[in-house]
C-alpha positions as CSV (number, residue, x, y, z in Angstrom):
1,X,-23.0,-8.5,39.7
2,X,-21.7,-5.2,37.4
3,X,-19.3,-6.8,34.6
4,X,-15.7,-5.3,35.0
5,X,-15.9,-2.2,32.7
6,X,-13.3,-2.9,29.4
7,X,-10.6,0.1,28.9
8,X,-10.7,1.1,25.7
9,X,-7.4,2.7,24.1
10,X,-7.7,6.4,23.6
11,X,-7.1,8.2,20.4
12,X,-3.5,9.3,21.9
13,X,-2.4,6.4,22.5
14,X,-3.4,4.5,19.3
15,X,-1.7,7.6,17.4
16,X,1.4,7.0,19.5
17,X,1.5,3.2,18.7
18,X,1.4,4.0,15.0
19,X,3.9,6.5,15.2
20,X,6.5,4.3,17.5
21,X,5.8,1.3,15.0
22,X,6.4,3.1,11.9
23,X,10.3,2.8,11.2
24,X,9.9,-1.2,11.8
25,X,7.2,-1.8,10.0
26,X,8.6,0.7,7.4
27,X,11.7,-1.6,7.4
28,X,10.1,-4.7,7.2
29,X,7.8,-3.7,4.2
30,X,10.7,-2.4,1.9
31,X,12.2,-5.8,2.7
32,X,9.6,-8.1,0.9
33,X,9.6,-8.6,-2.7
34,X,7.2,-6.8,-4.7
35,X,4.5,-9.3,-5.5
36,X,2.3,-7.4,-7.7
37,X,0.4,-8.9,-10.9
38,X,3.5,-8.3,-13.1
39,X,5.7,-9.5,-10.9
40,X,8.5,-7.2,-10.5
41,X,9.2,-3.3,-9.7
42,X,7.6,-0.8,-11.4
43,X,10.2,0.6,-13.6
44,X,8.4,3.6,-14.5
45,X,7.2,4.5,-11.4
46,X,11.0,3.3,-9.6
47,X,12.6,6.6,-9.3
48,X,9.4,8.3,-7.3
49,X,9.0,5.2,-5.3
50,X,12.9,5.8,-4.4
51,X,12.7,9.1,-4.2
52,X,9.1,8.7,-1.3
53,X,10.9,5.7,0.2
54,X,14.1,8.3,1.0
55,X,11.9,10.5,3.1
56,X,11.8,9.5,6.8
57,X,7.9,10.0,7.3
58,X,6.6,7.5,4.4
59,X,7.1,4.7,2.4
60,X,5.0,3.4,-0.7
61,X,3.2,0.1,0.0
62,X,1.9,-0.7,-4.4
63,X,1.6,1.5,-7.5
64,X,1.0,1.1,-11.1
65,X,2.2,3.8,-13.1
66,X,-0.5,3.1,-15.7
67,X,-1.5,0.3,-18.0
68,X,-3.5,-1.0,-20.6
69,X,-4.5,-4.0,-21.2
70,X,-7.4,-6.6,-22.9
71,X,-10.0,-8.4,-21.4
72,X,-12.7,-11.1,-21.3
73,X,-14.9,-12.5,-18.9
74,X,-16.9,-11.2,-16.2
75,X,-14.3,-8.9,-14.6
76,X,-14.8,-10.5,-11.5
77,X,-10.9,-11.0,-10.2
78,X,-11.0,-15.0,-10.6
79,X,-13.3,-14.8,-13.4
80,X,-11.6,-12.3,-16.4
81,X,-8.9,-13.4,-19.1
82,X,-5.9,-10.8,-19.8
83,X,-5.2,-11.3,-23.5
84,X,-2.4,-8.3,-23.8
85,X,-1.3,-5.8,-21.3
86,X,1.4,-3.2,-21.4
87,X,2.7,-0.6,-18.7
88,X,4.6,0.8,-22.0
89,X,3.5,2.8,-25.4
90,X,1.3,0.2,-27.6
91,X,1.2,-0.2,-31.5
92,X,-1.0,-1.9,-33.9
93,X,-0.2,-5.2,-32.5
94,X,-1.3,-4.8,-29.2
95,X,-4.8,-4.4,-30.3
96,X,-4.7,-7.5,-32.4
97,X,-5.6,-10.5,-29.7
98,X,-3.3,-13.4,-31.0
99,X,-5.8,-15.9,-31.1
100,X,-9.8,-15.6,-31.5
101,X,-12.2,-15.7,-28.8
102,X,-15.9,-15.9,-28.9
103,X,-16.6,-13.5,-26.4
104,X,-16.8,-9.8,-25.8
105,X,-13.2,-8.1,-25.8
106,X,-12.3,-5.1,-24.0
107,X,-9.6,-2.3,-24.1
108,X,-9.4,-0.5,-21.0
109,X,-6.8,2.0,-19.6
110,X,-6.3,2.2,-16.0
111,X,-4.4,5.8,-14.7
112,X,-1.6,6.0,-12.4
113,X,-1.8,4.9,-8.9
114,X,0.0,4.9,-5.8
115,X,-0.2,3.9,-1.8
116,X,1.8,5.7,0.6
117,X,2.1,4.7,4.0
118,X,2.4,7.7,7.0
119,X,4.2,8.5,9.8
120,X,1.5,10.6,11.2
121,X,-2.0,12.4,10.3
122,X,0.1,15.7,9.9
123,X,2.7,14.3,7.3
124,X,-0.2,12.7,5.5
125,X,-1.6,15.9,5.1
126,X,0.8,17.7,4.3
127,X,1.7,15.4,1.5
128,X,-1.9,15.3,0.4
129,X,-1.8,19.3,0.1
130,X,1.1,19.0,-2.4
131,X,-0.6,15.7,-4.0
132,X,-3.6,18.2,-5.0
133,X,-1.6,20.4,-7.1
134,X,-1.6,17.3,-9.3
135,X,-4.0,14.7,-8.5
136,X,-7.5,15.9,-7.4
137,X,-8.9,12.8,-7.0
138,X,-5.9,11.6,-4.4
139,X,-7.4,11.1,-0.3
140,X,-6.2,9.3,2.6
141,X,-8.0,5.9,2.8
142,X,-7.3,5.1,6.0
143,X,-6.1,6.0,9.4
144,X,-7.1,3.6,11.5
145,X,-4.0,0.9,12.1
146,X,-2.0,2.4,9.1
147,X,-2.2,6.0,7.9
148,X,-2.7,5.2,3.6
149,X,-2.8,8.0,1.3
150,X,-3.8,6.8,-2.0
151,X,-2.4,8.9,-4.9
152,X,-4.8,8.5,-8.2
153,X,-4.8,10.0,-11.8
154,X,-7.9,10.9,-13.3
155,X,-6.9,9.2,-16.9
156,X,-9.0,6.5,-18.2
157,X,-10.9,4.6,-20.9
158,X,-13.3,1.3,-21.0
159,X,-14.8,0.4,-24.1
160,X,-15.9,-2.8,-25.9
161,X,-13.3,-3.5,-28.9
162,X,-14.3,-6.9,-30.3
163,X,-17.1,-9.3,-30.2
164,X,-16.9,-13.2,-31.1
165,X,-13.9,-12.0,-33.3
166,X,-15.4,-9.4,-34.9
167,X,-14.4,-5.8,-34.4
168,X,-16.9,-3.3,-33.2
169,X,-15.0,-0.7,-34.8
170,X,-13.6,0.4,-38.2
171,X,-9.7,-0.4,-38.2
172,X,-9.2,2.8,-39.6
173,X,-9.5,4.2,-36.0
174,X,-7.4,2.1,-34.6
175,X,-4.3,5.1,-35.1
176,X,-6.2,7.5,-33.4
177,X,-7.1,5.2,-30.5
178,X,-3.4,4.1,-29.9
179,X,-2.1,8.2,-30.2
180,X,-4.9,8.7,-27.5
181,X,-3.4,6.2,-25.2
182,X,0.4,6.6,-25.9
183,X,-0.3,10.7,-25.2
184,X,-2.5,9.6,-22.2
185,X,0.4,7.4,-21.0
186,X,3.7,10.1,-22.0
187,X,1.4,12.7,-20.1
188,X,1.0,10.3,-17.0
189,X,4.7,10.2,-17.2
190,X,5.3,13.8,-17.1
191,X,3.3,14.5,-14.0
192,X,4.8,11.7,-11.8
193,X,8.4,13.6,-12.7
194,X,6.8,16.6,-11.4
195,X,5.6,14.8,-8.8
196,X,8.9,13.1,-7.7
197,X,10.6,16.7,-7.9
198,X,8.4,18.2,-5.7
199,X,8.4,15.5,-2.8
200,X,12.3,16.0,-3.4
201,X,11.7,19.3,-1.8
202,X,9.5,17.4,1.5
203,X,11.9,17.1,5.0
């Protein structure tokens, strides 16, 4: 006997059921309490996630306006230590790990980044468009139950700093590392203000 044929939803209508529950899910996400790693708002990047959050088509879902931080361990998520971390302009003590461990340290800079959640393929796009004049690297990750355009800077460093307490560079460069990632972070900065301006201008 022929099985009863299962109707599959059609591209329309799974478009029209994102687009219908967008303004509650919208309101239900801006609701919860940002549960990120450091545990509260973003400061730095608070005025373009209010300024994203104001326009009627999108709303932010996580960001990171850029940190630096370091680490030990595997870098497996349950298996690496954060010994300092800063979303803010480091000095000499940052790179100074308060108590020694006999392990392989390191420093690593991780860029801006941001999540934006859609109305609809054609606002994503057209957001991603103006993205591009800033962030080449920046896609739309998914448009299957949510439409998520990820935003992502192309800034970054990884190296290996100390091992069992010893320093695998000279301390003498230690001036010229921390200028390289306070200019890294003030020019991260700048281009989320332009940023923020320009989806000002975005109905």
């Amino acid at each position: 006997m022929p099985q009863p044929t299962q109707k599959v939803p059609s591209i329309s209508h799974s478009k029209n059921k994102i687009i219908n529950n967008f303004p509650n899910n919208k309101k239900t996400f801006l609701s919860k309490l940002d549960k990120s790693k450091k545990g509260d708002i973003d400061q730095r990047a608070l005025p373009l996630i209010t300024t994203i959050n104001q326009r009627e088509n999108y709303y932010t879902t996580s960001s990171c306006s850029g940190r630096v931080y370091l680490w030990t361990g595997s870098g497996k998520k349950n298996e690496t230590l954060w010994i300092n971390m800063s979303h803010d302009l480091i000095d000499e003590s940052f790179l100074t790990p308060s108590k020694p461990h006999n392990s392989l340290i390191w420093l690593r800079f991780e860029p801006f980044i941001m999540h934006i959640c859609c109305k609809d393929i054609e606002s994503a796009n057209h957001l991603l468009q103006e993205v591009h004049k800033f962030y080449k690297k920046s896609s739309i990750l998914s448009i299957a139950n949510k439409i998520i355009l990820e935003i992502r800077s192309s800034e970054s460093i990884e190296m290996p700093l100390y091992e069992n307490n010893q320093l695998l560079f000279p301390k003498t460069h230690h001036t010229f590392l921390i200028n390289m990632i306070n200019q890294k972070m003030n020019e991260m900065w700048n281009k989320m203000e332009k940023l923020r301006v320009m989806i000002e201008k975005i109905n």
